[in-house]
N, C-alpha and C positions, 0 to 999 in steps of 0.2 A: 080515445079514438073510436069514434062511430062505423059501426059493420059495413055503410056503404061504403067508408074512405078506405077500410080495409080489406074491402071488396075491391077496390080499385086500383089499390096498390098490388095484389095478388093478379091482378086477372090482365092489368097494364099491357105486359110485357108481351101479353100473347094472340097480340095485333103483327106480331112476325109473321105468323101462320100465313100474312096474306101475300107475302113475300118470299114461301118456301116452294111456291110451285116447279119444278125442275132441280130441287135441290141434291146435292150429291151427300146429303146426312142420311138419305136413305142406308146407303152403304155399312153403318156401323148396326151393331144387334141389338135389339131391345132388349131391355130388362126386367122380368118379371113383376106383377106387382107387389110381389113378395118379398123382393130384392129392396125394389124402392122402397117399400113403407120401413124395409129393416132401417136400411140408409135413412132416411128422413127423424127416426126414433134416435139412431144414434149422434146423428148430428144436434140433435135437440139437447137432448141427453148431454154432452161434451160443452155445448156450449154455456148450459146452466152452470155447468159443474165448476169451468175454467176461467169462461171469459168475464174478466173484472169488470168492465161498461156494461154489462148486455143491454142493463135498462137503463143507461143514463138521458136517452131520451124517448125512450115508448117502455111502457109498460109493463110487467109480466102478462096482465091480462092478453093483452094487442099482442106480445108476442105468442101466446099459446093460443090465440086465434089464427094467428095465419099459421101456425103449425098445422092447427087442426083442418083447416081450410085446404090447406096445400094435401093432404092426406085424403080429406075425403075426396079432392079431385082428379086421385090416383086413380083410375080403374081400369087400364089396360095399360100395358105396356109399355115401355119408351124409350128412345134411346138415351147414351151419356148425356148427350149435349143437350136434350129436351129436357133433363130432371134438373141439369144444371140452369138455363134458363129459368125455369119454375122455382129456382132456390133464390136467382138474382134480388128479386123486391126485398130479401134481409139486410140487402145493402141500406136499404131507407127507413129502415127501421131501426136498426143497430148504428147507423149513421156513425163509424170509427172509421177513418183514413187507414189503421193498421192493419185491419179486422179483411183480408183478402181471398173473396170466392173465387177459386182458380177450378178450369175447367178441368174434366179427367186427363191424365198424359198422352193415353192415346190419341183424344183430339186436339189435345195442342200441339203435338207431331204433327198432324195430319196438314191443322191450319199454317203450320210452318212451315212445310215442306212437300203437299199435295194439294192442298187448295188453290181453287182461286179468286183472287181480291178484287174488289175496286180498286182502278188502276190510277187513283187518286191521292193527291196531298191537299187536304182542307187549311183554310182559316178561317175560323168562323167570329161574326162580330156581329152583338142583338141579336140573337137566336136569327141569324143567316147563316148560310157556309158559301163560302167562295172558293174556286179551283185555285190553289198555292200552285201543284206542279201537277203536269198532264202527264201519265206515263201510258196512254194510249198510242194509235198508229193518225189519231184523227186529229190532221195539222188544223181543222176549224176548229177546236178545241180550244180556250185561250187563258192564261192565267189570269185572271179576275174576273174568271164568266163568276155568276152566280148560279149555283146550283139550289134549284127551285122543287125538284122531284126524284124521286126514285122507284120506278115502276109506279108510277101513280101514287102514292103516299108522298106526303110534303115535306120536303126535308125538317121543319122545324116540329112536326110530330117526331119524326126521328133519332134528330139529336137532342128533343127533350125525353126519349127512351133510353135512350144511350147515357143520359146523363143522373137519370132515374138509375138506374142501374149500377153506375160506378160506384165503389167506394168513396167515402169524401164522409169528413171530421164535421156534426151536426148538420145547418142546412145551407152549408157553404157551396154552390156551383163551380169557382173558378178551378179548384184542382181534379174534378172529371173532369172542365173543357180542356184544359191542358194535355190532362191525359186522352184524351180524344183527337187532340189538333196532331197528337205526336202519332198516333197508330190507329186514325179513323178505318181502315181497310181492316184490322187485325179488330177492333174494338165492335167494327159490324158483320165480320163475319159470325164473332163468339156470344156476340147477342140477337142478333138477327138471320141473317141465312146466308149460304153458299151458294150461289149459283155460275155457272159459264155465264152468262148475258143478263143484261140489266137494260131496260130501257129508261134514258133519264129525258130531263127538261133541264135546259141551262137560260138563264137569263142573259142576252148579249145584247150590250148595244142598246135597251131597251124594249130589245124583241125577244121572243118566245122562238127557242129553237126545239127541238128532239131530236136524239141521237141513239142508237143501240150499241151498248157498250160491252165487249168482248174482255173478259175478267184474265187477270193474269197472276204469275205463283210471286209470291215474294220473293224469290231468286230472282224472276225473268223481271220484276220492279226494281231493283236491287241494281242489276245489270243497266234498263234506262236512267235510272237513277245518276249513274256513276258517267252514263255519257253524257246525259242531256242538261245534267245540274252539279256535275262535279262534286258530288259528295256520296256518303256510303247510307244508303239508307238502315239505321237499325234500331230496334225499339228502343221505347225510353231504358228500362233497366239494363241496356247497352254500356254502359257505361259513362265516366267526364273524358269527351275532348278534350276541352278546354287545359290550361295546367290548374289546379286546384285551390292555388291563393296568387294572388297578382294585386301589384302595389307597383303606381307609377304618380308622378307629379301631371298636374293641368295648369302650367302656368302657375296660379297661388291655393290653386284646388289639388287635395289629395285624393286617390279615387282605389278602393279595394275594390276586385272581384272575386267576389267567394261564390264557385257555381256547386262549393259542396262543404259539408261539416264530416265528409267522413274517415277519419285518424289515419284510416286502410288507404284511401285512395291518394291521400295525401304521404303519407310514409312511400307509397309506390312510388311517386316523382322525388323522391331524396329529398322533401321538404320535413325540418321539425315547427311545428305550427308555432310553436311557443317561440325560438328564434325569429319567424316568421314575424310576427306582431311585435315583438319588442324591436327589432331593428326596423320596423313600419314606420315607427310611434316618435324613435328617438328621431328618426329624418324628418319626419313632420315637425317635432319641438324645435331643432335646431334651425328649420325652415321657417320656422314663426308660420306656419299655412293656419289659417283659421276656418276652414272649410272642409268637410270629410263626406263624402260621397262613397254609402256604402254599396255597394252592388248585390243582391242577395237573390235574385230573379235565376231561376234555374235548378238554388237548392233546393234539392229533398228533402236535405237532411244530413244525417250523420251520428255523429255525438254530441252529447250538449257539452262536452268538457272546450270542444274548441270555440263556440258560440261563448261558455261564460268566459273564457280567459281574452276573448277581444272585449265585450265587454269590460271589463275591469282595466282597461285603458279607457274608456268612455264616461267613470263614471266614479266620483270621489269614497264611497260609503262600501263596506260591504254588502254580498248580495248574497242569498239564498235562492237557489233554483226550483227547489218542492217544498211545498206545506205539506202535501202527503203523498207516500208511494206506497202500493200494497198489492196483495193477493187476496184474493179471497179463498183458497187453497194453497197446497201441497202435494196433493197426488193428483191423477191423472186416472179417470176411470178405465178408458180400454186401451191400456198402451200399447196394445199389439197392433193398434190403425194409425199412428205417431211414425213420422220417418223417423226412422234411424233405429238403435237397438230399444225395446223397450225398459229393456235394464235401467240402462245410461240412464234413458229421459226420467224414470222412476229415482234413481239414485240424486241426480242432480235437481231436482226441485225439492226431496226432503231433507237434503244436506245442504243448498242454496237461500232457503228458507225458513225463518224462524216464528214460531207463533206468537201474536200477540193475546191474539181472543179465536172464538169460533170460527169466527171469519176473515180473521187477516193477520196475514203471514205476510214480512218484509223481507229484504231483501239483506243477507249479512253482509259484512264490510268487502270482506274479499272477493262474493260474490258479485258484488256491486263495481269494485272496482274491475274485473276479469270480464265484464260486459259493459266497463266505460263508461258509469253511470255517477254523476255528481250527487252526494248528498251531505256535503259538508259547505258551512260558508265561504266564499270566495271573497281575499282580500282584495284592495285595489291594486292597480299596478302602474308604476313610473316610465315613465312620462305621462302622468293625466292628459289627456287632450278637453282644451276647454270648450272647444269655436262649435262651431253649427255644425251639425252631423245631418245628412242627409241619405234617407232609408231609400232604394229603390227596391220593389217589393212585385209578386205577380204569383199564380194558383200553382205555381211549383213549390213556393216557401211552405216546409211541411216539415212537420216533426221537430228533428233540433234547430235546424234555422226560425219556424214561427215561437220555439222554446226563446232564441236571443230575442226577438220581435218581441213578446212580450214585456223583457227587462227593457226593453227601449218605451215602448208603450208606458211601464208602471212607473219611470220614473220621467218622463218626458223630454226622453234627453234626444229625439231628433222627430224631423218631420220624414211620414210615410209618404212614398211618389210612387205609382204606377197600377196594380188591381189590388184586389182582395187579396192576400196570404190563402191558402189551403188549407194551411193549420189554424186549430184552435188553438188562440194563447193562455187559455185560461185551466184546460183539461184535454190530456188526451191518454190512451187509450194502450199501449206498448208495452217495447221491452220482454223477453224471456219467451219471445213467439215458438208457439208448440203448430205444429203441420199435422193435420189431421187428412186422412185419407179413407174415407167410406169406402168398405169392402166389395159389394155390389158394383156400384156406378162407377168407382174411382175417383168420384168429387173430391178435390182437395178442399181444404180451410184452413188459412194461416188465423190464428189464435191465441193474441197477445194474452200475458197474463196479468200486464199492472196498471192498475190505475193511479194516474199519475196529476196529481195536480198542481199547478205553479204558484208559488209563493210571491201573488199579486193582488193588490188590492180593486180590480175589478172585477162585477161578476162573470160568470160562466156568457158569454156572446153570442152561444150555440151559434158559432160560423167563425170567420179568418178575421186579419184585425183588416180594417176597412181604411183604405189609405185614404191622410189627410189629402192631396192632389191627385183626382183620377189621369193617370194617362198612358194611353195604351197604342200603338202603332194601330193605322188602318192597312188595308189589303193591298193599296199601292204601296206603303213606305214597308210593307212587309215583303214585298215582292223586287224593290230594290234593294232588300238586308240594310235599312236606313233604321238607326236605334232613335226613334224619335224621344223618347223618355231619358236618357242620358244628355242628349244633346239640347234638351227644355231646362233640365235641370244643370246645365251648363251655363247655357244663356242665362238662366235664373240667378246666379251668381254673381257673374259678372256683370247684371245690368245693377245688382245690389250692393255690389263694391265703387260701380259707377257716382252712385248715388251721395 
């Protein structure tokens, strides 16, 4: 990586500045620069020592440049949120979907429950955004204006900072935008500024409007939310709505919705997933249905143990989920900056963990199992389903769900419909995450420990698996809640049954 590109990923982010004028971050204490450079040494420091990817896509060089880069451009004080900002561009370097810079507590208090937002729900589609729901006072305000500016900066500089900025697995974009569509007010406060008023530009109509827009707290959003669109607005790690596995017939189409892999949220609703899929599987057999429509759009993730056990109804042969899982430690340099007791986290990483070599340490049986983790092969399971499986896929599939995406991809047992996956299917980056908390700032950093790679026969894609049929709702079929991508791959069916 050449100093100008690493020039510019450092220095990106700090086109906010022109967007901070009336800001209320004044209000929190700067940090000395003593404070900071501690913080910046030890975050350095933690990260070498722990995180299994650091370099799987830059460098050591590239990273010990913008270290040193970000240090020499300490020279006066700052507040939390400014150092945090200045730490963002790790995100594009480290490029791990697990690997999460969270801002100090006090300011995400602050942004939760003092600040105020854009009083905005975006969708955005081709680096545009368009107004999803207006929670302003201003009835000319319309869902599908397009939003063109924000205090004079162009929205599409914006949401490619924002997106700059997010975590996200290599050089995949679809799981920032995701994360962005879902809490664009929470995701531009903590990267860009706070202000009461905003003057914007909307595209209506083909005309050019401006409007001055009066910023509001997420409660009082929260509250229009729930009158003006009938729903509770809450961020993505909000939780599943949804019930957590659903299986119903279409006529001669079978159709799952899985909007989560995760064992916890699913055991909450009295569902055991294993029951769940085998009585899926045997109705589908006895149906003779020869058409399976998976639904996958939403998850995060979860465990890979529910992802490989539907699987193994898909798919005749045994499977293996990793070629390799590992550490590259055991201890933990300062655990007194780790939440929780420093004991604990000391004790259970050298008893979790067993050496192989200098630098990698696996994961023992039990501790493997006690954190849900498949490393044995996986039989098939009866009822085989033979017929056409069909994947709907989008920048939420992340972690264990892009884990099953993969086994579907390496043996080519269905076709992908709708965006890019989030996740990498080929490596990623998790598992055994240590929370690290800078004493100075209060920067948090969640801090997986394993690198994880899947046992497939394609290489590394550095991005998500790229679906064989792009299709994705626009801003009107978004704004009537019309699932155009379930109901193409509906039609799809039946005009091929027709046939």
């Amino acid at each position: 990586m050449n100093s100008m590109k690493l020039k510019i990923i450092i220095t990106s982010i700090l086109f906010s500045n022109l967007l901070i004028s009336q800001s209320q971050e004044s209000t929190f204490d700067n940090i000395s620069v003593e404070g900071l450079k501690q913080d910046l040494a030890i975050l350095k420091e933690n990260l070498e020592a722990i995180h299994a990817g650091l370099y799987t896509y830059t460098p050591k060089s590239a990273m010990d440049s913008f270290f040193l880069q970000v240090e020499k451009e300490i020279t006066t004080p700052l507040t939390p949120v400014d150092f945090y900002r200045r730490i963002l561009p790790l995100n594009n370097l480290i490029r791990n979907g697990h690997t999460l810079i969270i801002p100090p507590e006090s300011w995400s208090q602050y942004v939760a429950t003092a600040a105020v937002h854009l009083p905005f729900d975006i969708f955005t589609s081709n680096d545009r955004i368009f107004i999803l729901r207006n929670f302003t006072n201003n009835k000319n305000i319309k869902e599908g204006d397009e939003l063109i500016s924000i205090d004079g900066i162009d929205t599409k500089e914006i949401l490619d900072e924002l997106i700059q900025s997010a975590n996200k697995d290599g050089y995949n974009h679809t799981f920032p935008l995701v994360l962005i569509n879902q809490d664009f007010s929470e995701y531009f406060a903590n990267v860009i500024a706070t202000k009461p008023e905003y003057t914007i530009k909307l595209k209506q109509n083909n005309e050019v409007a401006e409007y001055k827009i009066q910023c509001k707290t997420i409660e009082e959003i929260r509250t229009i939310a729930k009158r003006k669109y009938q729903f509770d607005k809450l961020p993505w790690y909000g939780g599943i709505e949804n019930p957590p596995l659903e299986y119903e017939v279409l006529d001669k189409t079978a159709l799952l919705r899985l909007p989560t892999f995760s064992i916890y949220n699913i055991k909450d609703t009295g569902i055991d997933y294993k029951t769940f899929f085998k009585n899926a599987f045997t109705d589908i057999d006895q149906k003779n249905i020869q058409s399976l429509i998976i639904d996958l759009r939403g998850n995060g993730g979860g465990h890979a143990d529910v992802g490989l056990e539907l699987f193994s109804y898909l798919y005749d042969k045994p499977v293996r989920l990793f070629k390799d899982m590992h550490a590259i430690t055991r201890t933990i340099p300062d655990k007194e900056y780790y939440l929780g007791s420093s004991l604990w986290q000391y004790f259970m990483m050298k008893l979790a963990l067993k050496k192989v070599n200098k630098t990698k340490f696996t994961p023992r049986i039990w501790a493997a199992k006690m954190n849900k983790l498949t490393l044995v092969e996986k039989e098939p399971s009866a009822p085989i389903f033979n017929g056409d499986v069909y994947v709907l896929i989008d920048g939420w599939v992340f972690s264990a769900s892009a884990m099953f995406s993969a086994l579907i991809k390496n043996t080519n047992r269905g076709i992908f419909i709708g965006e890019e996956t989030g996740g990498n299917p080929k490596i990623q980056i998790g598992d055994f995450e240590q929370m690290l908390t800078l004493p100075n700032s209060g920067l948090r950093m969640r801090i997986p420990l394993f690198y994880e790679e899947m046992d497939v026969d394609f290489p590394n894609p550095k991005r998500g698996i790229v679906p064989d049929i792009h299709k994705r709702n626009d801003i009107t079929q978004e704004i009537a809640k019309e699932d155009s991508v379930l109901n193409w791959v509906i039609s799809k069916i039946e005009s091929d049954l027709e046939k």
